[in-house]
Short mmCIF file of the C-alpha atoms (twelve columns), coordinates in Angstrom:
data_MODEL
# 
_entry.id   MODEL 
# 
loop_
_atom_site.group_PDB 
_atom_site.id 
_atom_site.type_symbol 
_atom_site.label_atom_id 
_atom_site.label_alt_id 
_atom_site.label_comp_id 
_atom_site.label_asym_id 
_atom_site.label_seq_id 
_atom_site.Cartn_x 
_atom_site.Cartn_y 
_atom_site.Cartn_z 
_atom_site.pdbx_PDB_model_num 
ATOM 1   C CA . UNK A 1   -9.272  13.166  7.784  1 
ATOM 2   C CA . UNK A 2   -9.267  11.745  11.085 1 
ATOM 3   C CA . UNK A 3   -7.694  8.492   12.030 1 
ATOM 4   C CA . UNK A 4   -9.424  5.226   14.315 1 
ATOM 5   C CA . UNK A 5   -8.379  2.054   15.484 1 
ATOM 6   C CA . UNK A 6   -10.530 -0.631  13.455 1 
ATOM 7   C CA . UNK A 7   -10.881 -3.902  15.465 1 
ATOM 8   C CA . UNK A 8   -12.644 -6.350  13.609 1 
ATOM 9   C CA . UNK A 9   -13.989 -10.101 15.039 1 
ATOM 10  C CA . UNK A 10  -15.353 -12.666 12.781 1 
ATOM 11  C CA . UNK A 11  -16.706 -15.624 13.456 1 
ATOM 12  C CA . UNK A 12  -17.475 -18.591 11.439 1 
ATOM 13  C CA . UNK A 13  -20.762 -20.825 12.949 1 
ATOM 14  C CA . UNK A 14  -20.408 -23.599 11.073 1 
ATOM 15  C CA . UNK A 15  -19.398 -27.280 12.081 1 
ATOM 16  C CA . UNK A 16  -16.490 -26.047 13.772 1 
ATOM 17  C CA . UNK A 17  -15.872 -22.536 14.835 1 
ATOM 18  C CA . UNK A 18  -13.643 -20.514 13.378 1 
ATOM 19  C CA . UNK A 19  -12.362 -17.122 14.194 1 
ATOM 20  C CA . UNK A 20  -10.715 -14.450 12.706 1 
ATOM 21  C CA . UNK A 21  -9.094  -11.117 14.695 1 
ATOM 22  C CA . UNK A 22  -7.798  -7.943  12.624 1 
ATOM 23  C CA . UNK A 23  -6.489  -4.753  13.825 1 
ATOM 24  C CA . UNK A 24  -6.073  -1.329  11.781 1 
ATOM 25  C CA . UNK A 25  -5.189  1.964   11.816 1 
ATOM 26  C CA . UNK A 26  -7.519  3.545   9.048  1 
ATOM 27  C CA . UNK A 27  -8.917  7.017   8.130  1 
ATOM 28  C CA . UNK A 28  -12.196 7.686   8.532  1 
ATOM 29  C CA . UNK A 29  -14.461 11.027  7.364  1 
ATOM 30  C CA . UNK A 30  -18.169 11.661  6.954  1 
ATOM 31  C CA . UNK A 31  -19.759 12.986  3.530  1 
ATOM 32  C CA . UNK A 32  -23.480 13.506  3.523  1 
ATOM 33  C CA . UNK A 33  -23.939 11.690  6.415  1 
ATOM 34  C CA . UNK A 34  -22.482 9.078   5.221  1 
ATOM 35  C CA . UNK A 35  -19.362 7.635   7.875  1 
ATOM 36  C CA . UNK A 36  -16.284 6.395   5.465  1 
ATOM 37  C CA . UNK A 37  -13.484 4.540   7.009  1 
ATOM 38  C CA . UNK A 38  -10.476 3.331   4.877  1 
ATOM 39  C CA . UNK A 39  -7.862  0.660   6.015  1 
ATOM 40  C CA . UNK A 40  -4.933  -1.515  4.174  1 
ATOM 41  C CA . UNK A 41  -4.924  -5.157  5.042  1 
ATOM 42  C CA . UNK A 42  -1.509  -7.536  3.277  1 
ATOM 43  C CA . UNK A 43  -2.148  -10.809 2.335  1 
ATOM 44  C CA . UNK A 44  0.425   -13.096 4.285  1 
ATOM 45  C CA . UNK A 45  0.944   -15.109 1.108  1 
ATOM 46  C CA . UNK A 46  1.799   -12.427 -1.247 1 
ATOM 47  C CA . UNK A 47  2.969   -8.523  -0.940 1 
ATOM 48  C CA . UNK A 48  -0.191  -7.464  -2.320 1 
ATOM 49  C CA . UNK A 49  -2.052  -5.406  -0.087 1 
ATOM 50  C CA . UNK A 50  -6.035  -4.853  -0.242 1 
ATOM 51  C CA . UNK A 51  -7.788  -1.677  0.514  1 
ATOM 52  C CA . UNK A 52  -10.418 -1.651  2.412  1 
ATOM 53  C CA . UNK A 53  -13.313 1.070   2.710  1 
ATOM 54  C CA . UNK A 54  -16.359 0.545   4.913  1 
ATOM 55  C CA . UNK A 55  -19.034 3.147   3.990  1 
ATOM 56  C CA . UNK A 56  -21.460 2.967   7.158  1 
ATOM 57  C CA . UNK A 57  -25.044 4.010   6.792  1 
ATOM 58  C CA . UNK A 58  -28.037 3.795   9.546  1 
ATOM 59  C CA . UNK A 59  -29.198 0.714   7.541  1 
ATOM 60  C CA . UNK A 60  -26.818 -0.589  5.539  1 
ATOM 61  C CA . UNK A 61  -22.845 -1.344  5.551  1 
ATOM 62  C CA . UNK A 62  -20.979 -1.672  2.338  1 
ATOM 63  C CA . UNK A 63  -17.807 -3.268  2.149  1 
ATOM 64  C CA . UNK A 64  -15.723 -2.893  -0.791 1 
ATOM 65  C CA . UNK A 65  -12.156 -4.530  -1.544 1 
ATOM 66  C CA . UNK A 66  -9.820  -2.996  -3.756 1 
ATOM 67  C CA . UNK A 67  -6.168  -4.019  -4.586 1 
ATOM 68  C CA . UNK A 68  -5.018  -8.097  -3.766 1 
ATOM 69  C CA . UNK A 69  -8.245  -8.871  -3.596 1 
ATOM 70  C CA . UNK A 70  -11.729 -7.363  -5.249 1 
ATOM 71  C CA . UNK A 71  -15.314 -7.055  -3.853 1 
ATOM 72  C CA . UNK A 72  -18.497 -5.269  -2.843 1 
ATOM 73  C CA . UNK A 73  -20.371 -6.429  -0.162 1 
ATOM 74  C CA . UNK A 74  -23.546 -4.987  0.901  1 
ATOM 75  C CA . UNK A 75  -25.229 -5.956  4.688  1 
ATOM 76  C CA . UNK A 76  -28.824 -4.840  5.199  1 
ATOM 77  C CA . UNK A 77  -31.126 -6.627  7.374  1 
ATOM 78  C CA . UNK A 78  -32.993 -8.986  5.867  1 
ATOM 79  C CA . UNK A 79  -31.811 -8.708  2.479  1 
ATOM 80  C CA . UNK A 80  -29.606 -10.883 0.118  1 
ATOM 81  C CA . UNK A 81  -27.075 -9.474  -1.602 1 
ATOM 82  C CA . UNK A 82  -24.829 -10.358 -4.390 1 
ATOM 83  C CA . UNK A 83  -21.547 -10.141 -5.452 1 
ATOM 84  C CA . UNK A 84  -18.313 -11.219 -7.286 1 
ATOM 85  C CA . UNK A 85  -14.741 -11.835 -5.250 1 
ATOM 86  C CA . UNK A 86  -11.958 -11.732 -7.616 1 
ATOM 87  C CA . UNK A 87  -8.911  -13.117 -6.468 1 
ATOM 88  C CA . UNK A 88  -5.746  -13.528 -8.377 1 
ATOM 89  C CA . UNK A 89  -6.601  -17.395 -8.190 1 
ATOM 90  C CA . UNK A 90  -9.886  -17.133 -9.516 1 
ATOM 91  C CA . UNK A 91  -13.499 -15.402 -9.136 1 
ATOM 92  C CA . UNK A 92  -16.395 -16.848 -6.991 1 
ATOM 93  C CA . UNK A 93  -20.366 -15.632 -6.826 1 
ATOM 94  C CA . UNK A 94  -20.761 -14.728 -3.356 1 
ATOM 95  C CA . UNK A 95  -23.924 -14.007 -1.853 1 
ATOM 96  C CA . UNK A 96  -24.874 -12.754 1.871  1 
ATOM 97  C CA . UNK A 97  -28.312 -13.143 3.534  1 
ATOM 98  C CA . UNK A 98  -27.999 -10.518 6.579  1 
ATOM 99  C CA . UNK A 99  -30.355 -11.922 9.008  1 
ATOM 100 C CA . UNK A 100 -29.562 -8.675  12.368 1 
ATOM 101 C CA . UNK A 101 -27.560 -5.365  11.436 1 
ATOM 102 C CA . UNK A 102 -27.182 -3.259  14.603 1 
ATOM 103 C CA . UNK A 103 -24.833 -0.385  14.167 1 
ATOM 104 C CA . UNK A 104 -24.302 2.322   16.838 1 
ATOM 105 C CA . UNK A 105 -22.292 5.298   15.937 1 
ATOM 106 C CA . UNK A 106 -20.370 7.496   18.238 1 
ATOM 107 C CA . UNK A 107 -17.148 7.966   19.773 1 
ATOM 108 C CA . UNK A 108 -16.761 4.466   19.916 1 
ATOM 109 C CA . UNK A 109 -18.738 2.927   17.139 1 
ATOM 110 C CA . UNK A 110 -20.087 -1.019  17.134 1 
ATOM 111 C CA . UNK A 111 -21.195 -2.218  14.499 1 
ATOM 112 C CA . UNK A 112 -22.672 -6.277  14.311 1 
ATOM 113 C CA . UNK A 113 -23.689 -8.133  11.357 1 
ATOM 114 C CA . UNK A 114 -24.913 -11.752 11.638 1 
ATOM 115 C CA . UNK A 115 -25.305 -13.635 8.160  1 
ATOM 116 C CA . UNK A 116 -25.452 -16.518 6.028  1 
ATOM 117 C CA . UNK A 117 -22.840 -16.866 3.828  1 
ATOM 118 C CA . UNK A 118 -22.608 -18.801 0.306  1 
ATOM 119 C CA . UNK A 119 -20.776 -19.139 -2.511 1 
ATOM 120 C CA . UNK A 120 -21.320 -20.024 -5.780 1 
ATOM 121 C CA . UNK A 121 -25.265 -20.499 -4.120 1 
ATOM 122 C CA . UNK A 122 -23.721 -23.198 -1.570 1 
ATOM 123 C CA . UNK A 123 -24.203 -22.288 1.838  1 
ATOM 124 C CA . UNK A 124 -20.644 -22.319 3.460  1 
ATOM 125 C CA . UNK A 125 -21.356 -21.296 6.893  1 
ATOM 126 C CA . UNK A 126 -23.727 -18.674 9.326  1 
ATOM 127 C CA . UNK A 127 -21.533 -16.220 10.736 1 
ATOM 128 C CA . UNK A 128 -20.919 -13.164 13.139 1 
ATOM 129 C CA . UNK A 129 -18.781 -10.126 12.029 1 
ATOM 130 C CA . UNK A 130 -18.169 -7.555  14.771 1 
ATOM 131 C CA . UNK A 131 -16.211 -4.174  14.383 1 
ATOM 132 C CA . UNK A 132 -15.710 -1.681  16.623 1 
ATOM 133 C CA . UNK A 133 -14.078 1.779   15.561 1 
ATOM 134 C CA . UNK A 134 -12.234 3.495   18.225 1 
ATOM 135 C CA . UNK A 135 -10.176 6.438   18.518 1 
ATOM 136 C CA . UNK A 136 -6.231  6.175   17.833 1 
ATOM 137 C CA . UNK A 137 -5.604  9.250   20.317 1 
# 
């Protein structure tokens, strides 16, 4: 399993911006074609930490939480998708309409998402989620 530097930009497009930077050594491997990469994030308000595991298709990205946190989110363009986010506080219906998914693989992979966001079917805000995999050499 080799390792990458996740860097990961989100941006909130709402009535105020909002944005959110991450940084993370993870693994990453491909099966089938299919590119896997596997990072911790902690929650600053608790020691729990949530795994996280990007599984990165030519189409599609699927995001799914495990740990402090729970979730699968899938991003394809132009599709809706639907999910539960189960938090020790409580659960909310989330739902994502992916309006652009470009995602270029290589030695340096980019990968942008820009969707709508809503929960419990209220729309909370349009937003931009960049991440960029680079070696950790």
């Amino acid at each position: 399993m080799n390792k990458v530097i996740v860097k990961i930009n989100s941006k909130q497009k709402n009535d105020k911006q909002n944005t959110i930077k991450m940084k993370a050594l993870a693994n990453v491997y491909t099966k089938n074609g299919i590119l896997y990469v596997i990072y911790k994030e902690k929650d600053l308000n608790e020691e729990k930490e949530t795994s996280t595991m990007l599984k990165i298709q030519k189409d599609s990205l699927t995001l799914t939480r495990t740990g402090g946190v729970q979730q699968q989110q899938v991003f394809v363009e132009g599709k809706e998708s639907v999910s539960d986010y189960i938090t020790p506080y409580g659960n909310l219906k989330m739902k994502v309409k992916t309006h652009r998914l470009e995602i270029i693989t290589g030695m340096n992979s980019i990968i942008k998402i820009d969707y709508a966001l809503y929960i419990n079917n209220s729309w909370q805000s349009d937003n931009e989620l960049m991440i960029r995999l680079e070696p950790a050499n």
